[in-house]
C-alpha angles and dihedrals in degrees: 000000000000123000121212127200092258099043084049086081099048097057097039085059088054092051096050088053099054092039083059097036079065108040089055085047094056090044113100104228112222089244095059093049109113131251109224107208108230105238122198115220126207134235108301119223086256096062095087096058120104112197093194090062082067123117114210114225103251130186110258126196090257103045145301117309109253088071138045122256122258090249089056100129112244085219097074141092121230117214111263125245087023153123138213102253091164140028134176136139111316094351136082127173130212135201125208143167091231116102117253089258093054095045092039088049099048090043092057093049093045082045101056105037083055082069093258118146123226117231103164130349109289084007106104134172140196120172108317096331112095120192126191115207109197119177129208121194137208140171089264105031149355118248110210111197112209114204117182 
């Protein structure tokens, strides 16, 4: 096809109105933009934590807590459903889920089938080996303090 100089604006005029029939098709018109619905979301199975109620693992004189000291007596019980969180000289501490009344109660019976006596509560002796047992209590463990 040939163009001549009178059918060039012509053709350029097409060309600009398709170019601008496009262009207003590919625009989003204010009425088409989407409404996004606001959804409340409940408590997530995280909200409960409290990070300050932590205990960092710290290196004990006996070792590192996560596992008992070499001194830890094989006569007693450690708490169930629970980890080493402390350790020092003559003293280990355990966390557990287990409220301070379930811990404190399993302990005494281990205890005392284990042949310990008890003196006062959390105050045991066997022999000549004494152990006190204290418990501290927040709203996610029990902490229970060995001292032998």
């Amino acid at each position: 096809m040939c163009l001549t100089r009178r059918s060039q604006p012509l053709l350029t005029a097409l060309l600009a109105l398709t170019i601008l029939t496009l262009a207003a098709g590919c625009t989003p018109r204010p009425e088409e933009e989407a409404e996004f619905e606001t959804v409340e979301i409940g408590a997530g199975p995280t909200d409960n934590l409290r990070p300050d109620d932590d205990q960092a693992e710290t290196l004990g004189a006996s070792g590192f807590a996560g596992q008992l000291p070499a001194d830890f007596p094989s006569d007693l019980p450690v708490p169930p459903s629970s980890s080493v969180i402390k350790t020092a000289s003559g003293a280990v501490s355990f966390g557990t889920e287990d409220s301070a009344e379930t811990s404190r109660s399993e302990l005494q019976i281990k205890l005392l089938r284990a042949g310990w006596a008890e003196l006062d509560e959390g105050q045991f002796t066997k022999g000549t080996r004494s152990v006190r047992i204290e418990f501290t209590s927040s709203d996610t463990r029990t902490v229970v303090r060995y001292t032998y």
